[in-house]
Each structure stands twice: as structure tokens, then as C-alpha cells.
C-alpha positions in Angstrom: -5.0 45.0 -31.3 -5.0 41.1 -30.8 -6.0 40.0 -27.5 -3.2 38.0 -26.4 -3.0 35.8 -23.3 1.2 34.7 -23.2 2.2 31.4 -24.3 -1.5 30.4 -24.3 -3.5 31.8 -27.1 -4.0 35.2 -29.5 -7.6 36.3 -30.0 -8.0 38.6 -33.3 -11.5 40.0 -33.5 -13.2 41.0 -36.8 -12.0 44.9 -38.3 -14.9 46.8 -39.7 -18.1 45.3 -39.2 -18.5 42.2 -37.6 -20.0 38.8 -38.3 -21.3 35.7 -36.5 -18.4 33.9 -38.5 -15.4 32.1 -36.3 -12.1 30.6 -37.2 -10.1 28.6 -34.4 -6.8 26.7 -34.9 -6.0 24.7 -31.6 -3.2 22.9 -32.5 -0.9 25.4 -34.6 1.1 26.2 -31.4 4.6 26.1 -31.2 5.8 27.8 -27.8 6.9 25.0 -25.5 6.6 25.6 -22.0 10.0 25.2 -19.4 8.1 22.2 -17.4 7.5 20.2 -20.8 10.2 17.7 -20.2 9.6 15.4 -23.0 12.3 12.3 -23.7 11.1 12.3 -27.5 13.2 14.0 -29.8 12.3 17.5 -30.9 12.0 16.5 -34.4 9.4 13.8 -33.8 7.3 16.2 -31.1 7.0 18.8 -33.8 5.2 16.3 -36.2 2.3 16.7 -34.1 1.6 20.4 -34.5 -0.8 21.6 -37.3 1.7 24.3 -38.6 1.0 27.1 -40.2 -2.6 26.7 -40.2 -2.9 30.2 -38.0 -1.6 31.5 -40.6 -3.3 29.8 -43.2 -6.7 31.6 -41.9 -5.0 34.9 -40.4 -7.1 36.9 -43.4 -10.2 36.3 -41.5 -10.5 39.4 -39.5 -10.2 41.6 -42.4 -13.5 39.9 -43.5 -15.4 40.8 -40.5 -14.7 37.0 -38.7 -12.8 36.7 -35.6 -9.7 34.2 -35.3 -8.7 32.5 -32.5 -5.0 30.7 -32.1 -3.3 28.5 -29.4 -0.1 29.0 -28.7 0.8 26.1 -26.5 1.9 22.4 -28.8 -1.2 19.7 -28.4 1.5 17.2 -27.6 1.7 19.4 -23.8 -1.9 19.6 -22.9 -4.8 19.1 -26.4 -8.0 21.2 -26.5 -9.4 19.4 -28.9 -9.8 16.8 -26.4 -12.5 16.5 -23.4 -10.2 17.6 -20.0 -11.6 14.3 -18.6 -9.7 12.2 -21.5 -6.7 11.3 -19.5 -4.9 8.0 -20.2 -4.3 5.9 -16.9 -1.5 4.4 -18.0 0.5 8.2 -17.8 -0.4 8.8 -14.6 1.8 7.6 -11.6 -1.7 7.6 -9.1 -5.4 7.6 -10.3 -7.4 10.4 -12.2 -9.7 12.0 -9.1 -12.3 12.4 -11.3 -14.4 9.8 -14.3 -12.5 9.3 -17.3 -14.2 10.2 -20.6 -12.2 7.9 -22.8 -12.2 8.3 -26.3 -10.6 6.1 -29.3 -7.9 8.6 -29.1 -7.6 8.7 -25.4 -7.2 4.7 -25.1 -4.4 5.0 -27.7 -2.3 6.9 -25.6 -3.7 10.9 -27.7 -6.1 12.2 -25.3 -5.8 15.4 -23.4 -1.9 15.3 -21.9 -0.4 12.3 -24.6 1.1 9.2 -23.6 2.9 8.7 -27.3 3.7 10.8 -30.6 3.4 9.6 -33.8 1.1 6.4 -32.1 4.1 4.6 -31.1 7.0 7.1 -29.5 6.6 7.3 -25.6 6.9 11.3 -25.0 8.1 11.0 -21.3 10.5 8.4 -19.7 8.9 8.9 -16.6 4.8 9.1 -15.4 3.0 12.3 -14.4 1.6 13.2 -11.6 -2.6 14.3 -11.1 -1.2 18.0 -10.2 1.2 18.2 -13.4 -2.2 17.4 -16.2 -4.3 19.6 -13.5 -2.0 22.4 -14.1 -1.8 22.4 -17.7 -5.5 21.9 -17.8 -5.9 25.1 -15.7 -3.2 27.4 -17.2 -3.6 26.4 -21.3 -6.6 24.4 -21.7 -9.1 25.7 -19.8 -8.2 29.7 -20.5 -8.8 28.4 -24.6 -12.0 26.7 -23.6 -13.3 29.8 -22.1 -11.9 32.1 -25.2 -13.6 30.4 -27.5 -16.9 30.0 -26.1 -17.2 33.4 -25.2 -16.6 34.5 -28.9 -19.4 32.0 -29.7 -21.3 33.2 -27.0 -21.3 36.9 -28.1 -21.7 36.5 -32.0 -25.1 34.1 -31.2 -26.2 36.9 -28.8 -25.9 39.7 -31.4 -26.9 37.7 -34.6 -29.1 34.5 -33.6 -26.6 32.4 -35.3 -23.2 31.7 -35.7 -20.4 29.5 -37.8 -17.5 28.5 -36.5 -14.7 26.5 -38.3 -12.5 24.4 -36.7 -9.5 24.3 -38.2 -6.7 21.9 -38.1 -4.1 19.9 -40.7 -3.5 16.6 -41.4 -0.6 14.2 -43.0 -0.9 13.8 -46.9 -1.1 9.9 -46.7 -1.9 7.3 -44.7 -0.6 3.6 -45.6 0.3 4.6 -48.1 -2.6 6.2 -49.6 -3.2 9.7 -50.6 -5.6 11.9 -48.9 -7.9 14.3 -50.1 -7.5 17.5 -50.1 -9.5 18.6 -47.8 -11.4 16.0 -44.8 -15.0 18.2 -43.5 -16.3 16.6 -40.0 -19.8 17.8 -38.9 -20.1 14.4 -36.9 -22.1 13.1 -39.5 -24.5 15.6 -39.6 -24.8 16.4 -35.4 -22.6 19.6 -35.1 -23.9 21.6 -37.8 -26.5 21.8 -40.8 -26.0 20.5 -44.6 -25.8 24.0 -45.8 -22.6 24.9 -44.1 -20.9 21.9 -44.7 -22.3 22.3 -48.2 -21.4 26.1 -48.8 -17.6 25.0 -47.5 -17.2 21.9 -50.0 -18.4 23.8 -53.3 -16.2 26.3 -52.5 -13.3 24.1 -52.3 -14.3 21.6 -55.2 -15.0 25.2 -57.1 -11.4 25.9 -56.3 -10.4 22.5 -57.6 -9.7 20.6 -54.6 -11.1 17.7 -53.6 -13.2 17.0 -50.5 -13.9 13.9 -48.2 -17.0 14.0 -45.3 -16.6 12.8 -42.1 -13.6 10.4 -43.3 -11.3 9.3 -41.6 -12.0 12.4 -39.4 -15.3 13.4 -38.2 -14.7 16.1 -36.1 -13.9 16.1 -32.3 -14.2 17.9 -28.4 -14.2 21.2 -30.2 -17.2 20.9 -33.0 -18.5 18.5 -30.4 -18.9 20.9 -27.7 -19.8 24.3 -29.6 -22.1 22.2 -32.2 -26.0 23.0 -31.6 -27.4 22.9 -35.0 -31.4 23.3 -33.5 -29.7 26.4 -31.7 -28.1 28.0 -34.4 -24.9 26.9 -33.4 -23.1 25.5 -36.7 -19.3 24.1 -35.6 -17.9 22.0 -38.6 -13.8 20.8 -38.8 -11.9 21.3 -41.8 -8.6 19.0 -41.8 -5.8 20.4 -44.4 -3.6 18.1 -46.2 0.2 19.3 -45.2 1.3 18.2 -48.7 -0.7 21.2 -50.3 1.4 24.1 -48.7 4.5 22.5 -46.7 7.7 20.1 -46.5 6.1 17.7 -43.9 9.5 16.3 -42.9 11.6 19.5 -42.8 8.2 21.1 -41.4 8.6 24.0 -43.8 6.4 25.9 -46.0 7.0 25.0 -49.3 6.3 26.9 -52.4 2.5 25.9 -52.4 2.0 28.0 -49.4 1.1 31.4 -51.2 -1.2 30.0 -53.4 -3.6 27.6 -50.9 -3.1 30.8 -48.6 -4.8 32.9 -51.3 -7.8 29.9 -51.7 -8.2 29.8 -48.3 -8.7 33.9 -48.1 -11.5 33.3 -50.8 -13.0 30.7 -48.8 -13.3 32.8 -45.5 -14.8 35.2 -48.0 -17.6 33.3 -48.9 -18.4 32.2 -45.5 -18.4 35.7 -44.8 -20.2 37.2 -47.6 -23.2 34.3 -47.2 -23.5 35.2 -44.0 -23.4 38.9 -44.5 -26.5 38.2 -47.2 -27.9 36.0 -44.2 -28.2 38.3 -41.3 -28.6 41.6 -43.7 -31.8 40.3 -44.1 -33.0 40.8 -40.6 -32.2 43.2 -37.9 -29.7 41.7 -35.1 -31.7 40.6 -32.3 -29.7 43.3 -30.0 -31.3 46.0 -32.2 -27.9 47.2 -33.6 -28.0 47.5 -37.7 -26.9 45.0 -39.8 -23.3 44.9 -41.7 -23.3 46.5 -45.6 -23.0 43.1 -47.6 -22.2 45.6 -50.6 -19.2 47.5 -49.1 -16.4 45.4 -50.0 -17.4 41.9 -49.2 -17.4 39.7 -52.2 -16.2 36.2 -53.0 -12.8 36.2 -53.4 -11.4 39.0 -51.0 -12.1 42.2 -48.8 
């Protein structure tokens, strides 16, 4: 059964034998809390959620990966975002604490927003230190601690892990059509060239196509749980909505099943590389490796 911590996050840990292999969508929540009393209208709040990508990657336990899920909307309280990213101008007294500001943060997106869609004030009032404290302690720290104890625990039992950050972006900007697919590894810092690599000829073999590090480069998660030298590999993978859903009616559309069923092939071959990877040598806890034979080929379990 899914570990499940309400309104904040499900945990679904790998069936069968497990890998060092990790999925985590951080912003496909879509359980408001009661205290979130935004002015925007609902419509425009819901354009910031990554939907559907959960379920996008929900396959992934079924390959021996684990998958973790918020449940709470970034718009309330964003864990891709350092907890020290606060935006003065929300705040009706100062931030007790140094601000780590980030392009995002100084635009009115870091950890608790100031704005949706870059130019829609969410509140029509400031909040106080205790309100972003609270959310920080009930929703973003709790993921925070989820996630790096997965990490934790598939590095202890394997020497190495991957972990893909997962999130979705919209199809254009000015204008301009997006890839497919955006991979951040923060050029390079939060992960080596062959898992970047193994991700992108997978998805060009699939026929997509692929940008690096452009126009996102990965953020606080990858940032964080990104230790190359330590055999910690954290890369993000940025979706374009227009491949699987109705941006404006924020609905699947009828491209859902089939990226759903590319995505299931590429959580395949992330786990089946890394089943030929640590089958090679016995798991530093002693315990025997997975059976890279049984089952786990490209393309499905």
C-alpha cells in the first residue's frame, strides 16, 4: 500500500524487486487547503499545477522504482523552491531569517508566490511570517524529508541512485513552440552525461524532441539531491502540456494514452539499465542483486 501523508504527499515504493531508481512530481497537486484564501480566480490558480504528471509516471513502481507525489498546489507553499526564497514584498513584517533569492523568487515565484501567471496578484492582502512558517512546516518540509529519505535508502543499499524530477511545462512561449521535452542537469552539476544521455535517446528514439538545460535547467529539487561525485544523479524532465492535455480546459486530451504508454517505456529503460548496472555487483548491504532477466525489458514489466 502507498504511504500516504493527507493532503500532503503519496509515497509508492517499488513492487517486486527494488531499484536505486526515483520518480518525484512536486507540483501535480490539486488538494487546496481551507486557509488558502487566494483572490485570484480558480481558473487562473489551476494554470500553475503540473497536472497529470503523477499520473503520467504512476507505472514506475511496477518497474521496481519508487514514486513520490505532492498533493498540496505549488501556488500554496512550492518545494521546488529553497524554504528561504520568500518574496519581501508578500510579507506584512520581515523574514526572521536570510533570504535565498532566486530569479524566480524576485519575480514574485519563490516558495509561498506573490503572483500567478507572472502578473496576477494571488492575495489581496500580505501574509504574515507565521502563515509561510506553517505551510513550510505542515507541506514543504514533510516532502523535503520524504524524498530524501527514499534517496537516502536506495544510495545505502546500491551505492548509487537516479532520481527524476518530474514536472510539465506550457507548449509555447511568445509565441514559439517548445520542444517536447526540456532535460535540466544544471548544465552538467546535478548529474552525469550518461543519465541525461540514456533519458534523451530514449525520447528522440520515441520520436520526440529534446532541449538541454533550456529555458529550464533544473531547480531546489535536482539542486539539493544532485551529487554526481557521490553517486547521486538528480536530473529534471519538463513535459510539454500540449502532448497529452487541453491546457486551457486543463483536461486530458486524447494524446494522453499514448505519451502515457512512452513514458512507461522510458521508466523501463531507466530501470532495466540500472538493473544491468547494479547486477553486476553485489549491493553494498550484502543483500543479492535484482534478476535483470525476469521481466524487465525496454518497453514494459
Amino acid at each position: 500500500m502507498p504511504r500516504v501523508i493527507p493532503d500532503v504527499l503519496v509515497r509508492h515504493d517499488p513492487e517486486g524487486d527494488p531499484l536505486p531508481v526515483i520518480f518525484d512530481s512536486p507540483h501535480s497537486g490539486a488538494v487546496y487547503p481551507p486557509d488558502f484564501d487566494f483572490a485570484a480566480p480558480f481558473s487562473v490558480m489551476r494554470r500553475a499545477e503540473d497536472a497529470f504528471v503523477d499520473e503520467l509516471f504512476l507505472s514506475a513502481p511496477s518497474h521496481g522504482a519508487a514514486l513520490l507525489t505532492a498533493l498540496f498546489p505549488r501556488s500554496y507553499v512550492d518545494p521546488n523552491r529553497h524554504e528561504h526564497d520568500v518574496d519581501p514584498k508578500l510579507l506584512d513584517e520581515p523574514w526572521p531569517m536570510p533570504i535565498v533569492a532566486s530569479d524566480h523568487g524576485r519575480r514574485g515565484l519563490g516558495v509561498v508566490r506573490r503572483l500567478v501567471r507572472s502578473t496576477v496578484p494571488v492575495y489581496d492582502r500580505r501574509l504574515s511570517v507565521a502563515e509561510v512558517q506553517a505551510r513550510l512546516a505542515r507541506y514543504h518540509q514533510p516532502y523535503h524529508r520524504e524524498l530524501q529519505s527514499m534517496i537516502d535508502a536506495a544510495h545505502a543499499a546500491f551505492g548509487e541512485v537516479w532520481h527524476l524530477n518530474c514536472h510539465s511545462m506550457k507548449s509555447t512561449t511568445k509565441g514559439h513552440l517548445r520542444a517536447d521535452f526540456v532535460l535540466g542537469d544544471r548544465h552538467g552539476t546535478t548529474c552525469t552525461g550518461e543519465f541525461t544521455e540514456l533519458v534523451e535517446s530514449t525520447l528522440r528514439g520515441l520520436g520526440y524532441s529534446v532541449a538541454l538545460n533550456h529555458p529550464f535547467k533544473g531547480a531546489e529539487l535536482v539542486a539539493r539531491h544532485g551529487d554526481p561525485a557521490a553517486g547521486r544523479h538528480s536530473l529534471q524532465i519538463e513535459i510539454n502540456r500540449g502532448l497529452y492535455m487541453d491546457e486551457e480546459r486543463i483536461e486530458k486530451s486524447d494524446g494522453f494514452a499514448r505519451l502515457q504508454e512512452d513514458v512507461d517505456r522510458l521508466i523501463a529503460t531507466l530501470a532495466q539499465r540500472m538493473c544491468e548496472r547494479v547486477a553486476t555487483r553485489t549491493a553494498p548491504s550484502g543483500s543479492a542483486p535484482p534478476d535483470c532477466v525476469r521481466g524487465r525489458t525496454a518497453g514494459g514489466a
